[in-house]
C-alpha positions in Angstrom: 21.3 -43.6 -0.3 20.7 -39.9 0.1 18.3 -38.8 3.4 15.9 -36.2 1.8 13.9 -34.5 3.9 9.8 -35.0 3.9 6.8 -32.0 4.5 4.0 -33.0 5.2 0.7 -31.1 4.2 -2.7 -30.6 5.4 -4.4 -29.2 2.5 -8.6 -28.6 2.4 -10.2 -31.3 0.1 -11.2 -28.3 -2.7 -7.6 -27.7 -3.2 -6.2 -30.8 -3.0 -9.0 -32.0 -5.6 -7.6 -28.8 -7.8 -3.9 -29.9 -7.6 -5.0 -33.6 -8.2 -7.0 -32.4 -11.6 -4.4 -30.0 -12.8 -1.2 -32.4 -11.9 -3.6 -34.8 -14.2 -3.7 -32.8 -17.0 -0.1 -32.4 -16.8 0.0 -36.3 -16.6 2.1 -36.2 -13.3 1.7 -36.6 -10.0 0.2 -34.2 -7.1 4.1 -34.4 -5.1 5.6 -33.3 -8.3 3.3 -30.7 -9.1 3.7 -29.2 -5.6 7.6 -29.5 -5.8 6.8 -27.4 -9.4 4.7 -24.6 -7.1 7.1 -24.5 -4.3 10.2 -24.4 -7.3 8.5 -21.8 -9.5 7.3 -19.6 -6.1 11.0 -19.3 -4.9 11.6 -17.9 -7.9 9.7 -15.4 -8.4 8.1 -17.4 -11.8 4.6 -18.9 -11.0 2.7 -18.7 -13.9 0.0 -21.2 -14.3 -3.6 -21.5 -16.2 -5.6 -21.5 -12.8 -8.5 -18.8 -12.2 -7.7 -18.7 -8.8 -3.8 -17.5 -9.3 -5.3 -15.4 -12.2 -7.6 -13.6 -9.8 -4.8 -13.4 -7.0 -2.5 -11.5 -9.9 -5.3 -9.2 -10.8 -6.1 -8.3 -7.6 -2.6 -7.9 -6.4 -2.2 -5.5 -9.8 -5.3 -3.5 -9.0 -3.7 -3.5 -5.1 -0.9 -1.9 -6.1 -2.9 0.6 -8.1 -5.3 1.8 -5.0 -2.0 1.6 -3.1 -0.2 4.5 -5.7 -4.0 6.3 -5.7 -4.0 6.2 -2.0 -0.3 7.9 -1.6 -1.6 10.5 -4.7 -4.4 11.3 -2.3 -2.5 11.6 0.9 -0.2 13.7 -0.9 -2.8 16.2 -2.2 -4.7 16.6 1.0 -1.4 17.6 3.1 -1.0 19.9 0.8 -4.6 21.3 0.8 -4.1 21.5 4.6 -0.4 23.4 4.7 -2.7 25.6 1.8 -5.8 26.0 4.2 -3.2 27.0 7.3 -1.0 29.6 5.3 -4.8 30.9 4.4 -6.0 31.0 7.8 -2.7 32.8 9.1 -3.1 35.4 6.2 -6.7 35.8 7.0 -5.9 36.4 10.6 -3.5 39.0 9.7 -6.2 41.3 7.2 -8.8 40.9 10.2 -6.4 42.4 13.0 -4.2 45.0 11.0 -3.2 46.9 14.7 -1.9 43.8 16.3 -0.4 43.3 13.0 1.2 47.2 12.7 2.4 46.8 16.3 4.1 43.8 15.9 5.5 45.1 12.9 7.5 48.4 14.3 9.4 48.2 17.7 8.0 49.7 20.6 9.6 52.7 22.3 10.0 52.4 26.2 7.8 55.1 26.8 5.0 54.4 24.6 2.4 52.8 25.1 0.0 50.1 23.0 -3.6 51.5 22.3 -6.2 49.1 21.2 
């Protein structure tokens, strides 16, 4: 005879009522169904009439969503700040055009800077 391993599982009496009623319907039993879950979750294939994993897949949808929204955002607003810096430096240079004009053309050693 073949050893096969055993989980056990505390489960809250809501859920386990849900499994019971849905394994039910399917006319088998609750361990089945949850070897069905388990099966179906490793790959990547759960796809079941329950509201609750319904909702979860909407939500996980509009997650994803907010998620691309979010990086969209992010995106624009580092670029309104490297837009708001270049403006700031250009801004500083029209308010001091002398500091400007003598950075601009090299000094000779015997002149001096007037302000």
């Amino acid at each position: 005879m073949k050893n096969i391993p055993t989980v056990h599982l505390s489960l809250p009496d809501k859920l386990y009522e849900e499994l019971r009623q849905l394994a039910s319907s399917m006319g088998i039993q609750v361990t089945d169904l949850i070897k069905i879950f388990i099966k179906q979750g490793l790959y990547g294939n759960l796809q079941v009439e329950n509201p609750t994993l319904q909702k979860l897949n909407n939500y996980d949808g509009e997650l994803t969503y907010v998620k691309g929204k979010i990086y969209m955002i992010e995106k624009l607003m580092n670029d309104l700040v490297d837009k708001i810096d270049n403006l700031e430096r250009r801004l500083e240079e029209l308010e001091s055009p002398n500091l400007l004009a003598r950075t601009r053309k090299p000094l000779l050693k015997n002149q001096q800077i007037k302000a």
